[in-house]
C-alpha positions in Angstrom: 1.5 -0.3 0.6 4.1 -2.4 2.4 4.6 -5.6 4.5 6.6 -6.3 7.9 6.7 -9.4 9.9 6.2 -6.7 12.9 3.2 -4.1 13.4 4.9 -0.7 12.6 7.8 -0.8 10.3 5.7 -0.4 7.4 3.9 3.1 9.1 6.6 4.9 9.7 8.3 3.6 6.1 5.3 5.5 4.7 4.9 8.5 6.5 8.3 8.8 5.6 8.0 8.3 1.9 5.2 11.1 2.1 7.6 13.2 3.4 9.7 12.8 0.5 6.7 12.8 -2.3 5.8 16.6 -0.8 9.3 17.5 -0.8 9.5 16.5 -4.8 6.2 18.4 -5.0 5.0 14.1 -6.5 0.9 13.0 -6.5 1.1 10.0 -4.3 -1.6 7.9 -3.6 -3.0 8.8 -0.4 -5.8 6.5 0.6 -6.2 3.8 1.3 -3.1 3.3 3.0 -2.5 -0.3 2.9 -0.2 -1.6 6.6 0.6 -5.5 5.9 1.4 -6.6 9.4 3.1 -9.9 10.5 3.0 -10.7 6.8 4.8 -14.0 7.3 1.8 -15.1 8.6 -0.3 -14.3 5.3 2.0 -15.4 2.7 2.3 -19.1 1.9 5.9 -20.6 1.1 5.7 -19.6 -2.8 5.1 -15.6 -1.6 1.4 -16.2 -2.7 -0.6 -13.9 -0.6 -3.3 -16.2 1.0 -5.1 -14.1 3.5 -8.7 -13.0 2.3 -8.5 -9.6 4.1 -5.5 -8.3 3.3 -6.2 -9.7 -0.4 -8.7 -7.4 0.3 -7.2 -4.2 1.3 -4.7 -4.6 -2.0 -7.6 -4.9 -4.0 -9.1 -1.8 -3.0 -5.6 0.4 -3.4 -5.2 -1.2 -7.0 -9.2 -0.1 -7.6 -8.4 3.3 -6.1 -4.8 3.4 -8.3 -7.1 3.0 -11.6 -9.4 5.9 -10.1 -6.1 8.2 -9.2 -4.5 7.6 -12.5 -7.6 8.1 -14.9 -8.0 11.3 -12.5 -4.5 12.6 -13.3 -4.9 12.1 -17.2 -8.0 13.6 -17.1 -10.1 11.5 -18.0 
């Protein structure tokens, strides 16, 4: 997951970082990939994120973080 107040810093941030994570043979999260573009314009002046899609999207890679997790304990 990560945030830019552009539309593609945060891709290539991540392809990058999976790079790494198969280099250091790591489990990451692959899906859903989560791309928070122009993020100043969906956080409010606190940080509080305040737009209902990508609200959203992190919900769904915290759901699918529980799945991946319970999955790697074995359970």
């Amino acid at each position: 997951m990560g945030a830019t107040t552009g539309y593609f810093g945060t891709a290539r941030a991540q392809l990058h970082l999976r790079q790494i994570c198969v280099y250091c043979n790591m489990l990451p999260l692959n899906k859903p990939e989560v791309l928070v573009m122009r993020a100043k314009d969906k956080f409010d002046a606190n940080g509080r994120l305040v737009d209902e899609t990508t609200r959203g999207f992190v919900r769904d890679i915290l759901v699918a973080l529980a799945d991946w997790t319970r999955r790697l304990r074995g359970k």
